[in-house]
N, C-alpha and C positions, 0 to 999 in steps of 0.2 A: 846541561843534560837534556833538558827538554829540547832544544835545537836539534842535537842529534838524534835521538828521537824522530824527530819529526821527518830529519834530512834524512833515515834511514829508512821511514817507513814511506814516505811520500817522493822519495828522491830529490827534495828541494831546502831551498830555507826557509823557515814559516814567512819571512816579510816576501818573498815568492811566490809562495802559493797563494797568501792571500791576496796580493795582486793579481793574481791569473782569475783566481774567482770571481775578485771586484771586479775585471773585467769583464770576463766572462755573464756573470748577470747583468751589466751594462749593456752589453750585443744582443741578451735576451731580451731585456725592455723595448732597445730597439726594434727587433722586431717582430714583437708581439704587440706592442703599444702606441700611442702617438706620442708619447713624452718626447720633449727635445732634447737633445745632445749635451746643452746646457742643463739641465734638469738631472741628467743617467752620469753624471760626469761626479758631481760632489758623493754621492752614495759610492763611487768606484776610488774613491779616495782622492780625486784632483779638483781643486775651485779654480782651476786654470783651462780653460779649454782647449789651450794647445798643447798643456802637456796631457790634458788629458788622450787629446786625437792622437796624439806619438806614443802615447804607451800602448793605445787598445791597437794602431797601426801592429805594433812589437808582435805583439800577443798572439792578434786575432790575426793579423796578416791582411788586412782591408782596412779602410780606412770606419769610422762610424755611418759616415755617408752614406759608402757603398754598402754596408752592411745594410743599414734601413732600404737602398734599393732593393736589394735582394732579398726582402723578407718573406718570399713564399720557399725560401730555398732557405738551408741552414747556414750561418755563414763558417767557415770552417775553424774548428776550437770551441762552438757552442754549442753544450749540451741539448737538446732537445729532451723537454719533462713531459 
């Protein structure tokens, strides 16, 4: 019931969205911070770095990398607070 819910109000599945976030504040660490990629990876839910790089790839649509390049720019999918 809560699933639905959730998918009804969010348009998603909770294991979805909260991927999208874990990502999503990962892109933000990037680049706001100097943390490393191995560092923003376990908080985003992966102790894997390359599956971490292919999910935030998915998500964010750039790689972490490029993200951290581009951090005077937003990368696109990341809030700005």
């Amino acid at each position: 019931m809560l699933a639905r819910l959730i998918d009804r109000r969010l348009g998603t599945t909770p294991s979805r969205w909260l991927l999208r976030r874990s990502v999503q504040e990962a892109g933000a660490l990037l680049e706001r911070t100097d943390a490393t990629i191995k560092s923003v990876a376990p908080p985003a839910g992966s102790t894997d770095p390359s599956n971490f790089h292919r999910r935030f790839a998915d998500e964010i649509g750039t790689t972490p990398s490029a993200c951290r390049r581009t951090f005077s720019a937003p990368c696109r999918g990341i809030p700005r607070s």
